[in-house]
C-alpha positions in Angstrom: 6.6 7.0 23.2 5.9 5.3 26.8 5.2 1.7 28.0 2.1 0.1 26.0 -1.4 1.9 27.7 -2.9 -1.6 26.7 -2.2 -4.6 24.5 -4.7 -6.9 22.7 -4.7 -9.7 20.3 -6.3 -10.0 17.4 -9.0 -12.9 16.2 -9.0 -15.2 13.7 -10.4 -12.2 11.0 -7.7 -9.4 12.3 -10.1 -7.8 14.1 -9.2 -6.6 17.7 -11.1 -4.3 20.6 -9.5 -2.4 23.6 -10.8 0.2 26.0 -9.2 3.3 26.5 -10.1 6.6 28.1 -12.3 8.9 26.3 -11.4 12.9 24.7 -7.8 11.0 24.2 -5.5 10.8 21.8 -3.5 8.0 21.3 -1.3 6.1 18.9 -2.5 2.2 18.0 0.6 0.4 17.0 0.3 -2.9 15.1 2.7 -6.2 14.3 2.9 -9.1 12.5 5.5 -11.5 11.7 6.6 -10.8 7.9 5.1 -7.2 7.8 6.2 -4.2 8.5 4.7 -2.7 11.9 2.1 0.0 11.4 1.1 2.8 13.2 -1.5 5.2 13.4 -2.2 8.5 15.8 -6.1 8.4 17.1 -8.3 10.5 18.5 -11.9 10.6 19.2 -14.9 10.3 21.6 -17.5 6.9 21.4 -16.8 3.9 19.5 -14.6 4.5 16.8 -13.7 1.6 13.9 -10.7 1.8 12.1 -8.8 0.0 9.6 -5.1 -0.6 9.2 -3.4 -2.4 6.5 0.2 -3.8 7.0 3.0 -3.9 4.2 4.9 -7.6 4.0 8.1 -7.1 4.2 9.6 -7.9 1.0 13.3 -8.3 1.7 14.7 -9.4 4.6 18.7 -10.1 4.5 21.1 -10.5 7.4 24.8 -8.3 7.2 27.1 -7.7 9.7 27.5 -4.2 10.8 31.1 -3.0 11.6 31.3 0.2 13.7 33.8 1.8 11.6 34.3 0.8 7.9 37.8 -0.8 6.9 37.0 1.1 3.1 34.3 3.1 1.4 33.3 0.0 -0.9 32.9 -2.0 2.4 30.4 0.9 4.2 27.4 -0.6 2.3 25.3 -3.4 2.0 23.1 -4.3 -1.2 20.1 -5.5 -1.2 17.3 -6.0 -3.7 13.4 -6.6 -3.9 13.1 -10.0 -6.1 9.3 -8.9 -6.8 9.9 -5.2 -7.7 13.6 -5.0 -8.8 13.8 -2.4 -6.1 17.1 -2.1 -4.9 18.8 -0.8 -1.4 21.9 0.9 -1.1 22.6 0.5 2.8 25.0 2.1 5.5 26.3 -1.0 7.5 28.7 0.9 9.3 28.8 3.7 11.7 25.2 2.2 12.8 24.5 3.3 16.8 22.9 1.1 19.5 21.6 2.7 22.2 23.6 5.6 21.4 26.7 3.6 20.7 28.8 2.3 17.8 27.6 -1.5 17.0 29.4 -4.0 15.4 27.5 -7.2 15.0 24.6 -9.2 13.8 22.3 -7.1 12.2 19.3 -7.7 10.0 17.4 -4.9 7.3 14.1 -5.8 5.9 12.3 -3.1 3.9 8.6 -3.1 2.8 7.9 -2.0 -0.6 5.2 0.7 -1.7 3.8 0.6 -4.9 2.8 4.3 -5.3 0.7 3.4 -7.9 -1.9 1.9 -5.4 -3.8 4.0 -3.3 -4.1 0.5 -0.7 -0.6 0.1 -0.6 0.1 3.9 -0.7 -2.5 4.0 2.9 -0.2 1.7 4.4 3.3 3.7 3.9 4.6 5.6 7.1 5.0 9.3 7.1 8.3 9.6 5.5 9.9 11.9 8.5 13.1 10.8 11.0 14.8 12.2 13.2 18.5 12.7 13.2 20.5 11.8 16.7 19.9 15.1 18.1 16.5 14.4 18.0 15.7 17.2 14.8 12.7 15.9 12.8 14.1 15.0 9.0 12.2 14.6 6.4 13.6 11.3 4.6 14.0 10.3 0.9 11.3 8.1 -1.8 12.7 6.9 -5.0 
């Protein structure tokens, strides 16, 4: 992913408009305070509408991340959804920065996807990563 082709804000209803060039595909990227971004590849000639829904983030905690862990108790963070009961088991150590080991501020905030909901199911990312060496990984749901 380059530099933004164009940016736009939205109106008062969500709705927004750019102008890009035609026969190309592109990838609209959305944000919001208190969601989760969203993102969505797009291609196609002539007008095109589309809709894109955006997860609130439903936990949202601060930890410090330590760049090596002092024990294996104190490697992970816990965090959980008040709404859901969801919880999060998370690495707060060995985390890289621009290829480096951070210790630090840090923040995790998580949307949660009730599968049970084919609106909030359409607004889950494709559940693929990539590992450092830049292999695509397919990641974990519980």
């Amino acid at each position: 992913a380059g530099p933004p082709l164009r940016e736009a804000t939205s109106l008062r209803d969500g709705s927004w408009g750019v102008a890009v060039a035609a026969g190309r595909a592109w990838t609209v990227r959305v944000e919001k305070e208190g969601f989760a971004p969203g993102r969505r590849r797009i291609g196609a000639q002539g007008i095109l509408e589309e809709h894109l829904r955006l997860l609130p983030v439903s936990v949202r905690a601060p930890f410090e991340a330590e760049a090596a862990a002092a024990t294996a108790a104190a490697s992970f963070g816990r965090f959980e959804d008040p709404a859901s009961g969801a919880r999060f088991l998370v690495p707060t150590c060995d985390l890289l920065k621009s290829g480096l080991a951070f210790s630090g501020p840090a923040i995790f905030e998580a949307a949660v996807v009730d599968v049970s909901s084919w609106i909030s199911l359409s607004t889950a990312p494709l559940l693929v990563g990539r590992t450092i060496g830049g292999m695509r990984q397919p990641l974990q749901t519980v």
